[in-house]
VEXDREN-2710 file (C-alpha; in Angstrom, 1 decimal):
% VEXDREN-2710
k/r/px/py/pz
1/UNK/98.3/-40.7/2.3
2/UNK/101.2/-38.9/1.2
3/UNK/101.3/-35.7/-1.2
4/UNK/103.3/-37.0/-4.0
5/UNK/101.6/-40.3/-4.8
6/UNK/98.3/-40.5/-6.1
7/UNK/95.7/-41.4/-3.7
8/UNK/93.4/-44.1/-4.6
9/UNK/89.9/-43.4/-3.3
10/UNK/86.9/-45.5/-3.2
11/UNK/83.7/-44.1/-3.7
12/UNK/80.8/-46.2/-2.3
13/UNK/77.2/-44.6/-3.2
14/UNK/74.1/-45.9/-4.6
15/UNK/73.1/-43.3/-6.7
16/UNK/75.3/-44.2/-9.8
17/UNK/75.5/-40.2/-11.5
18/UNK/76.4/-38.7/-8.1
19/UNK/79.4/-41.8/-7.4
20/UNK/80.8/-41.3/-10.8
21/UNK/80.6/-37.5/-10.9
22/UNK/82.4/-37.4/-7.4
23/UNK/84.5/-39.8/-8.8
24/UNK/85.3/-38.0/-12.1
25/UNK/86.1/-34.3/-9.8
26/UNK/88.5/-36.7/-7.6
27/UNK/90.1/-37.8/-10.4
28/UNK/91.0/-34.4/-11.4
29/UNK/92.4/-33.4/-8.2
30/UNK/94.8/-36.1/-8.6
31/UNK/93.2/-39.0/-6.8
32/UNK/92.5/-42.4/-8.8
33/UNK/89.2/-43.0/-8.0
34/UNK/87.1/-46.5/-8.5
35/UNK/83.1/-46.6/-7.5
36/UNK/81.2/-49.1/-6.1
37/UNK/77.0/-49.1/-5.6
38/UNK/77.1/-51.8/-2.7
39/UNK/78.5/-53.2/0.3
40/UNK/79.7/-56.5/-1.7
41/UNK/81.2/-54.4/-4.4
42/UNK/83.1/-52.1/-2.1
43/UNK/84.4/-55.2/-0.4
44/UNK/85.8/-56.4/-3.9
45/UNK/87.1/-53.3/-4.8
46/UNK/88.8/-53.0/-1.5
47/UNK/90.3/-56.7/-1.8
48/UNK/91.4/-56.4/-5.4
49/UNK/93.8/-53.3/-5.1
50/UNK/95.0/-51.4/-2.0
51/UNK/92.7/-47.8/-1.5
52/UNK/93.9/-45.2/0.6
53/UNK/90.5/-43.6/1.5
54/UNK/86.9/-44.9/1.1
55/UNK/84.1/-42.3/1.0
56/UNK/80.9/-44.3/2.4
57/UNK/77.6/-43.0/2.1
58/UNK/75.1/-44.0/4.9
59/UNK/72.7/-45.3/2.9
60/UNK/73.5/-47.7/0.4
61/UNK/69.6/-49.1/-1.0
62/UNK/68.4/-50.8/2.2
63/UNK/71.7/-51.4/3.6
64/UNK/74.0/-49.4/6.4
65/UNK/77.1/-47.8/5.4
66/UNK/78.1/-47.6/8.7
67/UNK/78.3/-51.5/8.2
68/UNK/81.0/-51.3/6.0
69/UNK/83.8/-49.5/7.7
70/UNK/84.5/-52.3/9.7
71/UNK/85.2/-54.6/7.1
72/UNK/87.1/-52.0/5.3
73/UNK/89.2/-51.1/8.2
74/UNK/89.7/-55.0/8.9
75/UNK/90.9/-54.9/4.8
76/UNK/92.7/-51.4/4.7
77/UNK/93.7/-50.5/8.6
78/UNK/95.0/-47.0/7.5
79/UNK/92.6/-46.8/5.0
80/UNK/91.1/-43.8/5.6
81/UNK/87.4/-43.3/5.3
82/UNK/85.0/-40.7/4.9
83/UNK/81.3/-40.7/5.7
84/UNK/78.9/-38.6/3.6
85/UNK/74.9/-38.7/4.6
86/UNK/71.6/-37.1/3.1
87/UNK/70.9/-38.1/6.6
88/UNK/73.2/-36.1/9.1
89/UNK/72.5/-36.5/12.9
90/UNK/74.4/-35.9/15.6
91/UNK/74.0/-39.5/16.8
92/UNK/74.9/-41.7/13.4
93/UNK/78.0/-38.9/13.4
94/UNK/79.1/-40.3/16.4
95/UNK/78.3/-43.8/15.9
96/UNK/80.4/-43.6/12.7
97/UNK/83.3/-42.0/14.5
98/UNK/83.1/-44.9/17.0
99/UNK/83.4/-47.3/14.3
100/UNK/86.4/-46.1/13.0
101/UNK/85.2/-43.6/10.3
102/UNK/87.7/-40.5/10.0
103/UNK/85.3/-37.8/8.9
104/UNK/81.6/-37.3/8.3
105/UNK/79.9/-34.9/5.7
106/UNK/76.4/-33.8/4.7
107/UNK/74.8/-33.6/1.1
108/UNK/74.7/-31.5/-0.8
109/UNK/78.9/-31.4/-0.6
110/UNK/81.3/-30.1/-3.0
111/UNK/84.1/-32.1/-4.5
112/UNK/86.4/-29.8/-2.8
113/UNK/85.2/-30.4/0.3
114/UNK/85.3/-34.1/0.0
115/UNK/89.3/-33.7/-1.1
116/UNK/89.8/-31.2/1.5
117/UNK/88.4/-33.8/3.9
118/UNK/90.2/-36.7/2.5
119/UNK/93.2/-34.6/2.8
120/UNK/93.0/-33.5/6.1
121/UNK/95.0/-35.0/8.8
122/UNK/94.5/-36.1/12.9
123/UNK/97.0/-33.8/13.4
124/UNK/95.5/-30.7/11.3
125/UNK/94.2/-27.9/13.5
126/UNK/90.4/-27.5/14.7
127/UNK/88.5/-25.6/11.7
128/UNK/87.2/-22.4/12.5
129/UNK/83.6/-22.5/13.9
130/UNK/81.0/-23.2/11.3
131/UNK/78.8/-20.5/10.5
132/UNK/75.5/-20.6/8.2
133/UNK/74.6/-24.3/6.8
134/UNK/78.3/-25.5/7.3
135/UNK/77.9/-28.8/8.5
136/UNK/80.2/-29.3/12.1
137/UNK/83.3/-31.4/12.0
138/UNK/82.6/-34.9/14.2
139/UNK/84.9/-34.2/16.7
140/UNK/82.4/-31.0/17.5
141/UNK/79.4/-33.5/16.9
142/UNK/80.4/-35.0/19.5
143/UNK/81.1/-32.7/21.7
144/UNK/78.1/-31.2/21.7
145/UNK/76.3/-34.7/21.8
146/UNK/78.3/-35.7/25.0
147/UNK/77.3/-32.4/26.9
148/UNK/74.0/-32.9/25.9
149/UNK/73.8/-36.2/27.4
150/UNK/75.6/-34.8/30.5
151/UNK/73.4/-31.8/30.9
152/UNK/70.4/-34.7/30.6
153/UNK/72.2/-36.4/33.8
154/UNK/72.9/-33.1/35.6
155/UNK/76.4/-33.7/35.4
156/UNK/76.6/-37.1/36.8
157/UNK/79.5/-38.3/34.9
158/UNK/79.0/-41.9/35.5
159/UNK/75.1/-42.3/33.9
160/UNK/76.5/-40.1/31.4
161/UNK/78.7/-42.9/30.3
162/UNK/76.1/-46.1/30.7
163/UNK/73.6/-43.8/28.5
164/UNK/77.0/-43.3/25.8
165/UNK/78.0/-46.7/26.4
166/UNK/81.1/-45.1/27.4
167/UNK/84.1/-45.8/29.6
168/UNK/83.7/-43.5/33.0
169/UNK/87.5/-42.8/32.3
170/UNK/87.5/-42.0/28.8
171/UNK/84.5/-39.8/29.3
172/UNK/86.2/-37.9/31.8
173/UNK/89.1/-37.6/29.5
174/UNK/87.1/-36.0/26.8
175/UNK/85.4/-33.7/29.3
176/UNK/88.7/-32.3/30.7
177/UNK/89.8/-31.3/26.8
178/UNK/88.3/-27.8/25.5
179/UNK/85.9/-27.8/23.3
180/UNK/86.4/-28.9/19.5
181/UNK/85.9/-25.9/17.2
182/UNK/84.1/-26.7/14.1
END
């Protein structure tokens, strides 16, 4: 997304006051904002007009947001998208990184911290280290999540990877970086 344009953002929530309250704060940071309740109405919004971010929650009713970034992606591919969960695990974190999502937030969140989020570039240095109820950035959710699997399998790299459904290489490849901060 570049600074001088206005971004257009879809926010995809069920809960119809907190979508169009986090839509209205967006739009007075300078994004254009449209809201969807759904998967099938996030996919129409997506088809009728170009987005530049989607914020997903990952619970939409009885259907998975996770399912939607996919589709979205397949839509959008530098759409960039934005998971927020009442729900936040280590594990779903991860899964939605897999999938393609960019970032992952827990509720309660500010509108700030969904803009900063949106905002925030691959190439943007590690955040400082979270301290009180700060939720972790993915990249340290899965840090953390991948040694805890490898402490689980005493270090054997390779059943590390069958349990993570992982590559062997591109385990080792995130093993030999430092750890993520934040």
């Amino acid at each position: 997304m570049s600074a001088d344009a206005a971004r257009s953002v879809l926010v995809v929530d069920d809960d119809r006051r907190f979508a169009e309250t986090l839509a209205r704060a967006l739009e007075r940071r300078g994004f254009k904002a449209d809201v969807a309740h759904d998967i099938d109405g996030a996919l129409a919004a997506a088809r009728a007009g170009a987005i530049d971010a989607a914020i997903v929650d990952l619970r939409l009713g009885d259907e998975d947001g996770l399912g939607l970034i996919g589709p979205l992606l397949a839509i959008g591919p530098r759409t960039r998208i934005l998971v927020l969960t009442g729900y936040a695990s280590i594990a779903t974190a991860v899964k939605a990184i897999k999938l393609g999502a960019d970032d992952y937030l827990a509720k309660p969140v500010t509108a700030s911290a969904v803009a900063d989020a949106l905002l925030r570039g691959d190439e943007r240095a590690p955040e400082p280290a979270t301290t009180g109820s700060e939720p972790m950035s993915p990249r340290r959710l899965e840090w953390e999540h991948i040694q805890r699997v490898l402490a689980e399998h005493a270090g054997n790299i390779s059943a590390t990877a069958r349990t993570l459904k992982m590559h062997r290489r591109t385990l080792q490849r995130k093993l030999g970086k430092k750890p993520i901060r934040g």
